[in-house]
C-alpha angles and dihedrals in degrees: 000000000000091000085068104053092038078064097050101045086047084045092048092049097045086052089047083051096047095049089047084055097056085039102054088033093059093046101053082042092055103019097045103020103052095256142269119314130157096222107099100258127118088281091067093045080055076074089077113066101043092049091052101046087045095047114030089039123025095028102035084043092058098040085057088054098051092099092051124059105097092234087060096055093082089045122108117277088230108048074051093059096044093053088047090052101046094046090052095039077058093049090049090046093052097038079056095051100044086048091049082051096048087043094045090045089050096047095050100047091042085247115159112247114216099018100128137059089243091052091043092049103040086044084053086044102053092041092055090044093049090050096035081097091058091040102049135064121248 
């Protein structure tokens, strides 16, 4: 039985941890970096940021962790799924819209796209993650 609140106090951390990131993630992005707009300035690109780190880190994370959690291991295999599925269909949506952001900023402001390491492997990244579906048995 302490395994399993060992799990749950690191899970509950990790989650703490995850929140303070999108928090502080979303401040710097509105407080120091003029705010959130769809226009295609710097405050779209400001998207970014804050899509990416709740997606591809708090919501794909979680969705990671639904098997394991020891009150799910009597659930249904199929609610299971359907959690996992719908946490990481969130985490693809977001990591989208952050690189739409990213993409929209870049075209209006003649900005290259794909012209560093970081935009060639989270572009890779996202890619894999969005045909890892096609590509896997169920």
């Amino acid at each position: 039985m302490k395994s399993c609140h060992e799990f749950y106090l690191v899970y509950t951390l990790s989650l703490l941890f995850g929140l303070t990131c999108i928090i502080i993630v979303t401040t710097w992005s509105k407080g120091y970096r003029g705010g959130f707009a769809w226009d295609g300035s710097v405050k779209m690109f400001n998207w970014h940021p804050v899509c990416m780190v709740t997606g591809l880190v708090v919501l794909y994370g979680n969705a990671i962790l639904v098997y394991r959690f020891p009150f799910t291991w009597s659930s249904s295999k199929f609610i299971l799924k359907l959690v996992h599925a719908t946490l990481n269909l969130g985490a693809l949506s977001l990591a989208i819209i952050g690189l739409v952001a990213a993409f929209g900023f870049h075209n209006k402001m003649h900005i290259p796209n794909l012209y560093s390491i970081h935009s060639w492997v989270g572009f890779a990244a996202i890619l894999l993650f969005g045909f890892q579906p096609l590509l896997t048995e169920n």
